[in-house]
C-alpha positions in Angstrom: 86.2 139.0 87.0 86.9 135.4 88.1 87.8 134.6 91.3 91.7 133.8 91.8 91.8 130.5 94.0 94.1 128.1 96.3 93.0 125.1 97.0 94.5 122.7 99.2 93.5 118.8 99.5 96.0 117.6 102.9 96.0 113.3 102.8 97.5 111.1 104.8 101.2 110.9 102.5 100.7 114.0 100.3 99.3 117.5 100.0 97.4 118.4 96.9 97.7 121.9 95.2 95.6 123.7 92.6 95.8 127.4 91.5 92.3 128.4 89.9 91.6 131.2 88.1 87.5 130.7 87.8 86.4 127.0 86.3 90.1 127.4 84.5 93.0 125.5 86.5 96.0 127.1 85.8 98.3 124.3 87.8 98.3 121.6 90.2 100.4 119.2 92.0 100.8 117.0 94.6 103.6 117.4 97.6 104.6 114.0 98.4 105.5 113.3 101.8 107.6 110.2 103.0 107.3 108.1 106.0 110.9 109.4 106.7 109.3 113.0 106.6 106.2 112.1 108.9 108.0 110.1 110.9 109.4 112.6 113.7 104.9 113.9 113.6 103.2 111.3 116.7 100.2 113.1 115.8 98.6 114.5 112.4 98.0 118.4 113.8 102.4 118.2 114.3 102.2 118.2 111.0 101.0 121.6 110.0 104.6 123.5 110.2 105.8 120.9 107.7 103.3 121.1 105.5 102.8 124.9 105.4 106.8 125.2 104.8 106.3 122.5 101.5 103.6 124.1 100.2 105.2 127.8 100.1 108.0 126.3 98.4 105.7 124.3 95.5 104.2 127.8 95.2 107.1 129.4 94.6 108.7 127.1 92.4 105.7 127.9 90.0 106.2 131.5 91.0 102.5 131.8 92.3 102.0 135.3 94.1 99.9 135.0 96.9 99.1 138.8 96.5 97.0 137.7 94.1 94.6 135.2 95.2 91.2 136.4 96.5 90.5 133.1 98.8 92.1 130.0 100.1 89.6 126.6 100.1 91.0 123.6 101.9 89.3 119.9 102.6 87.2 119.9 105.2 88.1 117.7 108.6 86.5 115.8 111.6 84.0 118.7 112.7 80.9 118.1 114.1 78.2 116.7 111.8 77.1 119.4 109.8 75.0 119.4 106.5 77.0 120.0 103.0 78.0 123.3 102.1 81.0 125.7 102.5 82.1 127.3 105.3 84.0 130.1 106.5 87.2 129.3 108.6 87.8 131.4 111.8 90.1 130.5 114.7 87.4 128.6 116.8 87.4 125.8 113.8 91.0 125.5 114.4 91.1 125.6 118.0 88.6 122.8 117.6 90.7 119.9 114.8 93.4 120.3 117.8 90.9 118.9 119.9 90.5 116.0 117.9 92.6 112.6 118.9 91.0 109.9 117.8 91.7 108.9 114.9 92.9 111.8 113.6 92.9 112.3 109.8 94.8 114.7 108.1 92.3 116.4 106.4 91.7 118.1 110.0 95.1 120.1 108.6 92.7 121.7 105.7 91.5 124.4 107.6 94.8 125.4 109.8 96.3 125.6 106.6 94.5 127.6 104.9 94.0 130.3 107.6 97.4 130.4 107.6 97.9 131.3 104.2 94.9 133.6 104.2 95.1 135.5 107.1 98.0 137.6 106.6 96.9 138.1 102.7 93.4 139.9 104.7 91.4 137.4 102.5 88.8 134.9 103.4 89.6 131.2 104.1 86.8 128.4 103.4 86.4 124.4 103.9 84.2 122.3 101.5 81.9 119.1 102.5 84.2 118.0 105.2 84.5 114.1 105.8 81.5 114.6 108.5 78.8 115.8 106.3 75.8 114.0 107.8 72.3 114.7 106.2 70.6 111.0 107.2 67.1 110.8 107.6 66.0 110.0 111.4 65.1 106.3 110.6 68.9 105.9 108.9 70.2 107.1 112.3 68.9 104.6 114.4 71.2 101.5 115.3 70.1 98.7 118.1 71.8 100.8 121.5 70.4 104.6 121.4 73.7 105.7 122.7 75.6 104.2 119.8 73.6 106.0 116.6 74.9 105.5 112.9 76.5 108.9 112.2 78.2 109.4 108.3 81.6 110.3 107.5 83.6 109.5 105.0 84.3 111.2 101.5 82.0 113.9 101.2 83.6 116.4 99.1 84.3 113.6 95.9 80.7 112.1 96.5 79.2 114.9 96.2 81.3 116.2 93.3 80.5 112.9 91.0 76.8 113.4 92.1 76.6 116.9 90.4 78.8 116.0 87.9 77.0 112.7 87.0 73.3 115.0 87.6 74.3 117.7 84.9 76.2 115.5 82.2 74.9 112.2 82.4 70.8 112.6 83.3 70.8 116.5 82.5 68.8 117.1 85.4 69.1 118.8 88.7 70.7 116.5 91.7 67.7 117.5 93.3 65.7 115.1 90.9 68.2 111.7 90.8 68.7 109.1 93.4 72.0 108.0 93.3 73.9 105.4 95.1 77.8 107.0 95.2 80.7 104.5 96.1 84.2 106.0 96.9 87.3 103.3 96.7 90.6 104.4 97.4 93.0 104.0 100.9 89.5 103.6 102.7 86.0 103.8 100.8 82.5 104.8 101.5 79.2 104.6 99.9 76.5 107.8 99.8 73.1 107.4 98.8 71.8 110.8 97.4 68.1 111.4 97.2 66.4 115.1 96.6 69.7 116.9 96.3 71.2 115.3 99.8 72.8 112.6 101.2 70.5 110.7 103.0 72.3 107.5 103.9 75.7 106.2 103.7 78.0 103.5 104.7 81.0 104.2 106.2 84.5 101.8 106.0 84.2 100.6 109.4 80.7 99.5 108.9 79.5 97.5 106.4 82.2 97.5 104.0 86.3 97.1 104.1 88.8 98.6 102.1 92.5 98.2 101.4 93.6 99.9 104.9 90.3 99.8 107.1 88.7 96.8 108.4 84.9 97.4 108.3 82.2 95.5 109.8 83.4 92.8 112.2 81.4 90.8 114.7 81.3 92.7 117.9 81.7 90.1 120.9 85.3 88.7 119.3 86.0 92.1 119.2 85.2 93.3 122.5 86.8 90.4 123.4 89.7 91.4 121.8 90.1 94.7 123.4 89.6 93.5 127.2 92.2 90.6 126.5 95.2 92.9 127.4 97.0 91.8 124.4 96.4 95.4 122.4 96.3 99.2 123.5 93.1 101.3 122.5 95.9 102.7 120.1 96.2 99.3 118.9 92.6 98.4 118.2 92.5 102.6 116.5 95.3 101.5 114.4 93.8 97.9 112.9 90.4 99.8 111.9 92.5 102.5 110.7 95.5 102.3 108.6 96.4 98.6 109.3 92.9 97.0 108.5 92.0 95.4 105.3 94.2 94.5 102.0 96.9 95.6 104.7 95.9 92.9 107.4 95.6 89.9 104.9 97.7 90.1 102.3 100.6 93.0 103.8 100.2 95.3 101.4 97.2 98.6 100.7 98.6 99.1 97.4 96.1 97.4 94.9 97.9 97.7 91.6 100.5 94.7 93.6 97.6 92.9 94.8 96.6 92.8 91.1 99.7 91.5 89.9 99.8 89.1 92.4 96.4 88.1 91.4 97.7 87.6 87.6 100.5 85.4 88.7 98.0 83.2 90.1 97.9 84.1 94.0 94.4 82.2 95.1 94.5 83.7 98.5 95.2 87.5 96.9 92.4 86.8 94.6 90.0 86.1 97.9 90.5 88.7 99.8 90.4 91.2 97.1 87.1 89.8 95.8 86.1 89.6 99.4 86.6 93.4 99.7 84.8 94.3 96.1 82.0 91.8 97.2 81.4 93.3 100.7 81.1 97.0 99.1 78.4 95.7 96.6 76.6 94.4 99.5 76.8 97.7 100.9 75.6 99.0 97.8 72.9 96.8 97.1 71.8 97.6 101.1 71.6 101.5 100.4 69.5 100.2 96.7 66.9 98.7 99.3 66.9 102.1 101.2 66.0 103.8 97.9 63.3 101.6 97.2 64.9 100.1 94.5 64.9 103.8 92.3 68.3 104.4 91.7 69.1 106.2 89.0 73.0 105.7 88.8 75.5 104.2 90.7 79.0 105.9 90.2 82.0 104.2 91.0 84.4 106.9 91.8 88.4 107.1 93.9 91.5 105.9 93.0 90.6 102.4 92.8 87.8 103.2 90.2 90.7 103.3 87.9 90.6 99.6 87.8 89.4 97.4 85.4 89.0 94.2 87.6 87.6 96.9 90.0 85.1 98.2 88.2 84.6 95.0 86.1 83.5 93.0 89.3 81.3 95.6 90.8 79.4 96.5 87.9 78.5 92.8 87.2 77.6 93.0 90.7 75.3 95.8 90.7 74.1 96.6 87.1 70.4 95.0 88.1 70.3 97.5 90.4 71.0 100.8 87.8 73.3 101.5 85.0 77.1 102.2 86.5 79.2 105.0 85.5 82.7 104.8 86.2 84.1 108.3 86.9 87.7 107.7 88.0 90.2 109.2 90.0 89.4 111.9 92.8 87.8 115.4 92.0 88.3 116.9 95.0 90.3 120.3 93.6 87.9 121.7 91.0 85.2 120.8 93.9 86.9 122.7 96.4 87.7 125.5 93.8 83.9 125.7 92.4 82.5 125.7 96.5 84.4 129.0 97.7 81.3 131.0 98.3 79.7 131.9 101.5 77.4 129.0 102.9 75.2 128.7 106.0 71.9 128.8 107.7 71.3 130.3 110.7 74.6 130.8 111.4 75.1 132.5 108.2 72.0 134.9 109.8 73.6 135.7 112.7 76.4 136.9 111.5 74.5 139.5 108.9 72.3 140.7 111.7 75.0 141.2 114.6 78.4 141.9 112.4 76.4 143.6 109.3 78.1 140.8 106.9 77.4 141.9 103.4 80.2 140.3 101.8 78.2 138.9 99.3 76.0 140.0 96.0 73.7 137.7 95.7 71.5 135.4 97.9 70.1 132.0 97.2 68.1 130.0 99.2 66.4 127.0 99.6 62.9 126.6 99.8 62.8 125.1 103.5 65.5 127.6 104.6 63.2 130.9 103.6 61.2 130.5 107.4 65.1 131.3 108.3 65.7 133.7 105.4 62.3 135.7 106.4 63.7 136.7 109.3 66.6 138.7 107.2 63.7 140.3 105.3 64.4 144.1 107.1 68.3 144.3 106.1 67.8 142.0 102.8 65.1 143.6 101.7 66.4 147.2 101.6 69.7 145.7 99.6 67.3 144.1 96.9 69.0 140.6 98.2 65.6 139.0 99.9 66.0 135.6 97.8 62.6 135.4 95.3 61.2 132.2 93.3 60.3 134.7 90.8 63.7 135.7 90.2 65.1 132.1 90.7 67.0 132.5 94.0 64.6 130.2 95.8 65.2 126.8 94.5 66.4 123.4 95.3 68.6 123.4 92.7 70.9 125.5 94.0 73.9 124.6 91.6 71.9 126.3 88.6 71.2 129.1 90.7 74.9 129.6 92.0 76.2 129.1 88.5 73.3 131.2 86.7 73.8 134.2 89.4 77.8 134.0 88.5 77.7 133.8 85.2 75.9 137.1 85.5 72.5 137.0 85.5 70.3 139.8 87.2 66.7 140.6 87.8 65.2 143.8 86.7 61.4 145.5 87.7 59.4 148.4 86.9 59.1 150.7 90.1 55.5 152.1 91.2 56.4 154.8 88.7 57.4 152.6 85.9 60.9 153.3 86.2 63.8 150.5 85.7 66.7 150.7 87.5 69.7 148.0 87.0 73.1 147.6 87.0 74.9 146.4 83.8 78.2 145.9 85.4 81.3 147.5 87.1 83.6 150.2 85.6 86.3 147.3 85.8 85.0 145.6 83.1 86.1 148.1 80.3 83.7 149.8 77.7 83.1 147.0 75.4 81.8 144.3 78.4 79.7 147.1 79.5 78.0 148.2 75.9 77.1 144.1 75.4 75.8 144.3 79.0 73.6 147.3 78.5 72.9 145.7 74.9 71.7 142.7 76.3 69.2 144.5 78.9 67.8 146.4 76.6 66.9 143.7 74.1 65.3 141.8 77.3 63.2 144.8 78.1 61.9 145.0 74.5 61.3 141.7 73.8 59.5 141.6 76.9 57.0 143.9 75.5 53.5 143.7 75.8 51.5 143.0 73.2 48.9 145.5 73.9 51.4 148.7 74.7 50.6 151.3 72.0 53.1 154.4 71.2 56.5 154.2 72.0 57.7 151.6 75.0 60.7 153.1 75.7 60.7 157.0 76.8 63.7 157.8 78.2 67.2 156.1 79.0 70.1 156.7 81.6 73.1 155.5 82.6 75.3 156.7 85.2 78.1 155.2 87.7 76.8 154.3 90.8 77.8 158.1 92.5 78.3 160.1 89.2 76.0 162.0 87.2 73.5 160.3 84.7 74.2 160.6 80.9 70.8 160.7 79.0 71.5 157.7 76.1 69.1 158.3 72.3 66.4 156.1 72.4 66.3 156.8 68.5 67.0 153.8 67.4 65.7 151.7 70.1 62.3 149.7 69.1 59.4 150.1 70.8 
């Protein structure tokens, strides 16, 4: 049966909700919050009271029962690197976002809220590709001072989601296979460059690139110089890189749909800067084309600003020497959050199996670099019939198909040493007709899978039983073969 789940997007002035039932959304909306509401809140973790208390009450106005869901998944916040994935929330990952000062962004509230919602319901709580997914290749990493390396943050979780989505519908082939170049424009922006499934380089909005409230790449000695003058707090400097950099610093307003307007009534100096902050993203786009080698498949043009016409009308006369550009507007963040509540790890996903016996799972699929890890599972795993296999397509880089394939059902049956099947079909949830087509569809894949030099009759004997009742012999009559 499909999964029943809340996700839960916290931003800086609202708090997106999504009730899914499977791929199916059954609602969503988003919990605007004032400056007059965030106001009393001198730092973003205040918040999570207030938010917590407006999102009970959007729930219950579209009389949502919580008794129902079977997991809460939240946007992920400023934790350490970490590779892309889903991960389980437990108190240390909130006892950690309330270390976090600098800079603090409100998707650090993901995860406190979730638990919060989860815990007392006894079900599990999960955060998606948080804004510091960092998979850079050593030579990415270097800057010019080894104590200042490049590290990657910025929007993960939409990045990612346009990358698959652009993968399966656009090139029908794996993410593993494309090298894409992924820009994300909305409050602040950054671009990801995705080659063999990760995301191998990026540029964030303080680097290279500015946006309509962050002030990217500056020359460093006017800054510095800036900072020792006494004229501005280290709060101060946080804030113009943060929130009042940008569209906001030249022109006094983030909101783009003005600046366009003021563009159309023939503002010279609007028209500047705005072109100034398209031109200095396709600079930053055309730098990560060089990393590629010049093979990129697609570049996507994706956030709120992607919406735009001038937007997307500049950059893609901008970039299309580099690749074709696909415009894929808006922000997908809640069916991405939605389709990533599984259980993902690496060897602290090991761990837990081997010192808490965690088995909360049916199915496990690996990469092919991870098995060395996986290998070490083969004792408990192996007993369970979960040791991942390439045979059975749970070792594979394309882990999407594999995920999606193992979900939608599929299993892997094989003779024993006495050429004996045994396989499941299903649960006695699913009701006698879901289980006939099950077993139906079993046996035809036995059949057809019969050799062409068995003689006499393939099939000699059939079974079925629940998993600690007795067996019921089924005719093989009328079975061929």
């Amino acid at each position: 049966m499909d999964k029943r789940i809340l996700v839960i997007n916290p931003g800086s002035t609202s708090t997106k909700l999504a009730l899914f039932q499977g791929e199916q959304k059954l609602f969503d909306a988003a919990v605007r919050h004032s400056k007059e509401d965030l106001s009393p809140f001198s730092w973003v973790m205040e918040q999570a009271d207030f938010r917590q208390t407006a999102i009970e009450k959007e729930l219950s106005a579209h009389n949502v029962d919580l008794t129902t869901l079977d997991a809460v998944c939240a946007r992920g916040g400023q934790l350490p690197y970490c590779a892309a994935g889903t991960y389980l929330v437990d108190q240390d990952m909130v006892d950690f976002m309330y270390t976090v000062r600098d800079a603090a962004h409100a998707s650090n509230l993901g995860c406190v809220l979730a638990l919060r919602i989860a815990r007392p319901l006894g079900i599990p709580a999960f955060i998606c590709d948080p804004v510091t997914v960092d998979e850079m290749t050593d030579e990415a990493r270097l800057s010019g001072h080894p104590v200042l390396p490049r590290m990657m943050t910025g929007h993960a979780l939409n990045c990612r989601a346009m990358a698959l989505r652009c993968a399966a519908d656009v090139l029908h082939k794996p993410l593993a296979d494309c090298r894409l170049i992924v820009l994300h424009l909305g409050g602040g922006g950054s671009a990801r460059l995705f080659i063999g499934g990760k995301m191998v380089d990026g540029v964030r909005d303080d680097e290279w690139m500015f946006a309509p409230e962050r002030m990217g790449g500056v020359s460093l000695q006017p800054l510095v110089a800036m900072c020792y003058s006494g004229a501005y707090t280290k709060q101060d400097i946080m804030d113009l890189i943060r929130g009042k950099g940008g569209l906001m610093a030249h022109l006094g307003t983030a909101n783009a749909q003005e600046v366009e307007q003021r563009i159309a009534d023939g503002d010279a100096h609007a028209k500047l800067v705005y072109d100034g902050m398209l031109y200095s993203c396709a600079r930053a786009i055309g730098g990560l084309a060089a990393a590629a080698d010049g093979r990129v498949d697609r570049i996507i043009l994706t956030g709120g600003l992607a919406h735009s016409h001038y937007v997307t009308g500049y950059l893609t006369q901008k970039l299309s020497f580099i690749a074709p550009v696909e415009v894929m507007a808006g922000e997908f963040e809640l069916e991405a959050l939605a389709a990533g509540a599984d259980i993902v790890g690496a060897e602290d996903l090991m761990e837990r199996i081997q010192k808490e016996n965690f088995f909360e799972f049916d199915v496990v699929i690996a990469t092919p670099d991870m098995m060395g890890v996986v290998g070490r599972l083969g004792r408990v795993l192996g007993p369970k019939g979960l040791m991942p296999n390439p045979k059975a397509g749970t070792v594979s880089m394309d882990v999407t198909k594999a995920v999606k394939e193992s979900k939608a059902g599929k299993i892997e049956y094989r003779l024993d040493k006495t050429n004996i099947i045994h396989c499941p079909i299903g649960k006695a949830s699913f009701g006698a007709e879901k289980l006939t087509d099950n077993f139906n569809a079993l046996m035809g894949a036995i059949i057809k899978a019969k050799p062409a030099a068995a003689k006499g009759q393939y099939v000699r004997s059939c079974v079925v039983a629940s998993t600690m009742g007795p067996g019921i012999k089924v005719s093989t009559a009328k079975m061929i073969g």
